[in-house]
C-alpha positions in Angstrom: 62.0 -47.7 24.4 65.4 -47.4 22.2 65.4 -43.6 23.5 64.9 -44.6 27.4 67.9 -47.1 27.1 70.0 -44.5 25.3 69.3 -42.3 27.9 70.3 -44.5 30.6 73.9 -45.5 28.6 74.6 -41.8 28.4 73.8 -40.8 31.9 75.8 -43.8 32.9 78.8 -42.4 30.6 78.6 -39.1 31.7 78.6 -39.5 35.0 81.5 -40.9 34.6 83.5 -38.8 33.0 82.4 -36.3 36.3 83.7 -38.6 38.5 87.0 -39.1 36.9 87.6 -35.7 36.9 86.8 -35.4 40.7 83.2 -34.1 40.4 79.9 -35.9 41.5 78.1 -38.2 39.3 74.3 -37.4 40.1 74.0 -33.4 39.7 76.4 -34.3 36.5 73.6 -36.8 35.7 70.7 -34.8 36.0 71.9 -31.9 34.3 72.5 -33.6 31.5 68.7 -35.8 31.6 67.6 -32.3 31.9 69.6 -30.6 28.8 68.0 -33.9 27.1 64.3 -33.0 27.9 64.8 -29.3 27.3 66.2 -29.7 24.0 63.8 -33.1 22.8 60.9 -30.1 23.9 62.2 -26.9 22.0 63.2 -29.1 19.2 59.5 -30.7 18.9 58.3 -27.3 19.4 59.9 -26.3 16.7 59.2 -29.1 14.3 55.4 -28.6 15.0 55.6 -25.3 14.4 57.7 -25.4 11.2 56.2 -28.1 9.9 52.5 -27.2 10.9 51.5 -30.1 12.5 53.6 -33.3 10.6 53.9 -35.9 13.1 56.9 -37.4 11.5 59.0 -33.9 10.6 57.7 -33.2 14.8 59.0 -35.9 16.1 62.4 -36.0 14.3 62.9 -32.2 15.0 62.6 -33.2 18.8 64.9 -35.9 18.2 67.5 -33.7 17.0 66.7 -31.2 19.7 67.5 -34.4 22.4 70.7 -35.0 20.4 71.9 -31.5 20.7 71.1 -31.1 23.9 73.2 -34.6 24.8 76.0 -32.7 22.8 76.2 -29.5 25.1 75.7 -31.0 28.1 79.0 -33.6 27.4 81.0 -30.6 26.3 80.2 -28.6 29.2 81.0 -31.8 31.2 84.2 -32.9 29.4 85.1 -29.2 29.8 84.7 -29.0 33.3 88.2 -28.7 35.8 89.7 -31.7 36.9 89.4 -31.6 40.6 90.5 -35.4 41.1 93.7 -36.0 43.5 96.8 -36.3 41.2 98.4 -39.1 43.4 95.0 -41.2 43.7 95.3 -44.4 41.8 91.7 -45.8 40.0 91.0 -49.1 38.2 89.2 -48.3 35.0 87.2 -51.3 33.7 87.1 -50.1 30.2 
């Protein structure tokens, strides 16, 4: 449950961070669900395979996997050009 509200906070935050730099929030969103699920998957993968079946070593090894995928996928974001108009004025809530 903890990992389905994280998710949600993040998507929320990086979609953000698209749309201030002038890019569209949902494809931003669901790369970065999908960089989520592609790492939690090769990182349990690899868990179960290193650790030959340990439920606990699995599960944190796709853990770590979700984490680094959330890591790329805000890099690549945070990386991406700023396309927003220069002259446009936005109320940030933060």
């Amino acid at each position: 449950m903890l990992e389905i509200l994280l998710l949600v906070f993040l998507s929320r935050r990086i979609g953000n961070i698209a749309a201030k730099k002038g890019h569209k929030k949902r494809p931003n969103i669901i790369f970065f669900i999908v960089m989520w699920i592609a790492g939690e998957l090769i990182g349990g993968l690899l868990g179960a395979f290193l650790a030959k079946g340990h439920f606990y070593t699995t599960y944190i090894m796709a853990l770590l996997g979700a984490a680094v995928g959330a890591v790329i996928a805000f890099r690549i974001v945070k990386n991406l050009d700023d396309r927003s108009d220069p002259n446009m004025i936005t109320i940030d809530g933060d």
